[in-house]
C-alpha positions as a LaTeX table, in Angstrom:
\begin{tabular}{lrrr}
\hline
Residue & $x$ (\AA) & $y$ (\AA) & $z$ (\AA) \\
\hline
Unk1 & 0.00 & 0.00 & 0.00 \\
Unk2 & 2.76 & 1.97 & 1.24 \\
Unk3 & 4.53 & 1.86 & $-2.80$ \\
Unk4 & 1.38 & 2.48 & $-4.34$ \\
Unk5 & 0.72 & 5.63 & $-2.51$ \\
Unk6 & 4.44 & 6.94 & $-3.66$ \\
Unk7 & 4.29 & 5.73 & $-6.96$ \\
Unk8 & 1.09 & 7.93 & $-7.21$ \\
Unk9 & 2.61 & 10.66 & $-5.55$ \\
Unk10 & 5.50 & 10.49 & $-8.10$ \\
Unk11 & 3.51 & 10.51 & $-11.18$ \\
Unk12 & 1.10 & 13.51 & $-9.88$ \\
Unk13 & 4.38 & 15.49 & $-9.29$ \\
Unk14 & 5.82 & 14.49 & $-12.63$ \\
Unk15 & 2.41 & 15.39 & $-14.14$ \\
Unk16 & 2.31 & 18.72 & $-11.94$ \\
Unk17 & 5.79 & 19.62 & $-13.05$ \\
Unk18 & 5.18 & 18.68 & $-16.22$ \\
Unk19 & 1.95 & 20.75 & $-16.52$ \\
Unk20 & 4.23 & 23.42 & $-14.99$ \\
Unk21 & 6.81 & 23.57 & $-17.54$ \\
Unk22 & 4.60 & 23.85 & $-20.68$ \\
Unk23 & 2.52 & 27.06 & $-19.31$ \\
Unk24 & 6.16 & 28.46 & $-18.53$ \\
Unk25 & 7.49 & 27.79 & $-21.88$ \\
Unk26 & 3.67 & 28.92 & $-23.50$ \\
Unk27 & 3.46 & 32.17 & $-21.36$ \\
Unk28 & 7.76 & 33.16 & $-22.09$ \\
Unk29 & 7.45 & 32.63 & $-25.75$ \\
Unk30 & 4.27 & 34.38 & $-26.02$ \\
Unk31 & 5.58 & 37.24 & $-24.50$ \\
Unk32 & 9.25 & 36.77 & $-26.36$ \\
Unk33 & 7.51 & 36.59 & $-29.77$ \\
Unk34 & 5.12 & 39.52 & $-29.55$ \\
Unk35 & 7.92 & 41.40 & $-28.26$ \\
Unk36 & 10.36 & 41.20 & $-30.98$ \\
Unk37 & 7.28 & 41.17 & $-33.37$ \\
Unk38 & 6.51 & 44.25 & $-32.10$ \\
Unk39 & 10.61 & 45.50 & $-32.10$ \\
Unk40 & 10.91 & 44.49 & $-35.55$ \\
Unk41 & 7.93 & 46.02 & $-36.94$ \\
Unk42 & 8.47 & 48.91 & $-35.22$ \\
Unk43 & 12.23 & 49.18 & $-37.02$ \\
Unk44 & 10.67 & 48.85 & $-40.52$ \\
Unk45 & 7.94 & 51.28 & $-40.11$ \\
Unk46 & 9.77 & 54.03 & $-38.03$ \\
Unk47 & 13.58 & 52.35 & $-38.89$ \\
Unk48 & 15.83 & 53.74 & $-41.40$ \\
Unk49 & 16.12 & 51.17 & $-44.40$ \\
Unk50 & 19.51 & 50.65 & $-46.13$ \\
Unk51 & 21.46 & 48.35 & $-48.82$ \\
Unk52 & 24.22 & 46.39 & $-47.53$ \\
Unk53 & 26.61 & 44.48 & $-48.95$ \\
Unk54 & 27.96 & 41.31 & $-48.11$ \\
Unk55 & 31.66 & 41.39 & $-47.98$ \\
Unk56 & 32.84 & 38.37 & $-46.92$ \\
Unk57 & 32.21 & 35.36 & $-44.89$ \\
Unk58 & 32.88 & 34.15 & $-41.54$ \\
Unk59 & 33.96 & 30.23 & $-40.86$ \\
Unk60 & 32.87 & 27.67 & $-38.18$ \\
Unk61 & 32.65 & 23.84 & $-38.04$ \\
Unk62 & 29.39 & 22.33 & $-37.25$ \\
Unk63 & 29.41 & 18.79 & $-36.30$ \\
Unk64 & 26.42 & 16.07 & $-36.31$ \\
Unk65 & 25.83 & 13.40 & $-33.93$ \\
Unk66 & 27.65 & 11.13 & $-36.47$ \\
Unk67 & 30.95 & 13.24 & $-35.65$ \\
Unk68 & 30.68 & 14.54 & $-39.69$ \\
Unk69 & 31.85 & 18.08 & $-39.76$ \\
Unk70 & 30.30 & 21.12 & $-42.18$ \\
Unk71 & 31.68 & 24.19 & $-42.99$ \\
Unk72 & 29.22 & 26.68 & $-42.10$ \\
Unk73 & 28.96 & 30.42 & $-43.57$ \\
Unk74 & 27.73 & 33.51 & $-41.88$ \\
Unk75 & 27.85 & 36.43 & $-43.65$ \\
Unk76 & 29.51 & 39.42 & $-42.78$ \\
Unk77 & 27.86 & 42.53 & $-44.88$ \\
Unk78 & 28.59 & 46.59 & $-44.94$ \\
Unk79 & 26.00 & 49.00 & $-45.06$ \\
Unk80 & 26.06 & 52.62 & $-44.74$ \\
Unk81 & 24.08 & 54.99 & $-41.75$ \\
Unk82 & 21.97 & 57.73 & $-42.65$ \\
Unk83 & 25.15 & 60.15 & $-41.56$ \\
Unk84 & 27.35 & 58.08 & $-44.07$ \\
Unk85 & 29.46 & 56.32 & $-41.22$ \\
Unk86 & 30.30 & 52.80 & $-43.15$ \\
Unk87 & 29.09 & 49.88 & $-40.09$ \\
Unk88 & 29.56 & 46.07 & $-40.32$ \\
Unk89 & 27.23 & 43.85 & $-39.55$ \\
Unk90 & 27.85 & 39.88 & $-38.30$ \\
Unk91 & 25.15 & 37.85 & $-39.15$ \\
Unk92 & 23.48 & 35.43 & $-36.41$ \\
Unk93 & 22.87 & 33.03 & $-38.17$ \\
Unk94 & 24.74 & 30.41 & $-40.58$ \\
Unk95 & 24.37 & 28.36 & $-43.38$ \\
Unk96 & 26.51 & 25.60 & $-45.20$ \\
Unk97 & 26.39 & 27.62 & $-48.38$ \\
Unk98 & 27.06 & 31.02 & $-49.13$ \\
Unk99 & 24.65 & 33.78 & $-50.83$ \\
Unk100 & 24.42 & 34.22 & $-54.22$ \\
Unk101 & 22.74 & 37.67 & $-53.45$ \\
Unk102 & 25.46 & 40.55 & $-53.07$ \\
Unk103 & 23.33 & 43.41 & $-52.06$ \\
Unk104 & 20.91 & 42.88 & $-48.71$ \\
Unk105 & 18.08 & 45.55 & $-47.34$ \\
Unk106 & 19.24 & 46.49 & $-43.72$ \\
Unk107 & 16.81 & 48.89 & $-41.46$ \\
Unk108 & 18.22 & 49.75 & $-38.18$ \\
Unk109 & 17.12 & 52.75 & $-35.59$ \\
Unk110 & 18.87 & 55.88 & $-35.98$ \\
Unk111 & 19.25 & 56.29 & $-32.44$ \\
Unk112 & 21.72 & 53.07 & $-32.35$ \\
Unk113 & 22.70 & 52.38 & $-36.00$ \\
Unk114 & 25.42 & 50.02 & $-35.11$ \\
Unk115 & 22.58 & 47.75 & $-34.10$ \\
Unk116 & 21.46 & 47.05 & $-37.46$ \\
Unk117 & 18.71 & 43.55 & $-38.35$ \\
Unk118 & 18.65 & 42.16 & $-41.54$ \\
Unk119 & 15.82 & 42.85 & $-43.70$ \\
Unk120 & 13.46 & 40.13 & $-45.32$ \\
Unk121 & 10.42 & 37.99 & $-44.04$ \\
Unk122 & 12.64 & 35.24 & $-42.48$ \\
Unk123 & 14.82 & 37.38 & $-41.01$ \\
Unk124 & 12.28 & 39.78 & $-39.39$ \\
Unk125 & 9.37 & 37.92 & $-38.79$ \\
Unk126 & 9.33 & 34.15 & $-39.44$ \\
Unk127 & 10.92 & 33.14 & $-36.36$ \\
Unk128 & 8.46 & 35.00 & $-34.15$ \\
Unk129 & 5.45 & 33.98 & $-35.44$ \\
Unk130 & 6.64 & 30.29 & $-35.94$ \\
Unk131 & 7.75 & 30.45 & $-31.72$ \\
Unk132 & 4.31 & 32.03 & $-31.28$ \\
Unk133 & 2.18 & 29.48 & $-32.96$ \\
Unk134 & 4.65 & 26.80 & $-31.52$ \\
Unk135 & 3.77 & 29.00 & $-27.41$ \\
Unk136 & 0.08 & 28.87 & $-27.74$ \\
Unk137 & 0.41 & 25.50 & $-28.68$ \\
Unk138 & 2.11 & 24.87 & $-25.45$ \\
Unk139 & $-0.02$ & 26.71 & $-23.26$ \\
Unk140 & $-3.15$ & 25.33 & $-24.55$ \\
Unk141 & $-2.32$ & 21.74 & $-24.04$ \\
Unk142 & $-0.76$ & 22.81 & $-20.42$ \\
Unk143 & $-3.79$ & 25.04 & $-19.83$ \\
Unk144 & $-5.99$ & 21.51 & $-21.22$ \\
Unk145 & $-4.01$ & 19.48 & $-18.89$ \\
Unk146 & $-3.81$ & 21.38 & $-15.75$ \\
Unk147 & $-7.47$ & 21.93 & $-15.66$ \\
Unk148 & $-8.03$ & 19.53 & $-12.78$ \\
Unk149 & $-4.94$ & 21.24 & $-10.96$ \\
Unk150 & $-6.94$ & 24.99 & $-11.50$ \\
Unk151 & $-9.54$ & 23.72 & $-9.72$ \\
Unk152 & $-8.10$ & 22.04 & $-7.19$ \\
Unk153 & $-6.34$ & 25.13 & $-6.65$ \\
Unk154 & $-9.75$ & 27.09 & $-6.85$ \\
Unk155 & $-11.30$ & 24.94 & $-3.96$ \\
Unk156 & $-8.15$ & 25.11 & $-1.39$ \\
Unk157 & $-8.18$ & 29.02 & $-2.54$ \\
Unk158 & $-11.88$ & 29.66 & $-1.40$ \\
Unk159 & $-11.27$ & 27.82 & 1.59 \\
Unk160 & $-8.95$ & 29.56 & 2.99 \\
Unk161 & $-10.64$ & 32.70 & 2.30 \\
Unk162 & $-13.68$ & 31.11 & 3.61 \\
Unk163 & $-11.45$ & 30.55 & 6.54 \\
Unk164 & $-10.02$ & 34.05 & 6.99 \\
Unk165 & $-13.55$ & 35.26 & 7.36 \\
\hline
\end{tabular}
């Protein structure tokens, strides 16, 4: 009897925790998505909007699980501010392949033009809106899920307030 009743405490705290951890994730990249939604729409309607140029490449190794190794490519490209200062920019991201395309769009604030973002849909928005749709996702199933716990938590609430009366 004794095993059975911590077995079953186990699995409601794995199931608590777990319930836990997927309105955590839902809620933080709800609020992480609109907010760079909102940062990067904000820099190409109000930004200033620029051509850069990729100059060059930067190097790295990635390796698989297989221990093969892959070159990997992240651009390096020069644009120009709106008080003709020439910046460089160090892309974030890499790719095995480099760009055919010499000539990006860069919008950055004028306030802080040495913090430039690469123009484009995947750049400025796909990201966000893919971690958005992949947050609510989250926090309906943990919202689903933890139901029962919500009104657990409703009952022991309005007792002690019942209580405190």
């Amino acid at each position: 009897m004794s095993e059975n009743k911590s077995s079953g405490f186990f699995i409601t705290t794995l199931y608590i925790s777990f319930i836990f951890v997927l309105l955590t994730l839902g809620t933080g990249g709800i609020f992480y998505s609109i907010q760079k939604l909102g940062k990067n729409f904000s820099l190409v309607v109000f930004g200033n909007k620029t051509t850069g140029k990729i100059i060059g490449y930067e190097g790295s190794y990635s390796t698989n699980n297989k221990g093969n190794s892959t070159k990997m490519y992240s651009p390096l490209i020069q644009y120009e501010d709106n008080k003709g200062i020439v910046r460089e920019y160090h892309s974030d991201y890499s790719s095995s392949s480099q760009e055919n395309d010499d000539e990006v769009t860069m919008y950055y604030n004028s306030e802080k033009p040495q913090k430039a973002t690469r123009g484009g849909f995947l750049n400025l928005f796909f990201w966000p809106f893919l971690i958005l749709g992949m947050s609510v996702l989250a926090l309906s199933v943990g919202c689903y899920f933890g139901q029962p716990i919500f009104v657990v938590i409703k009952k022991i609430v309005k007792k002690i307030f019942s209580f405190l009366q």
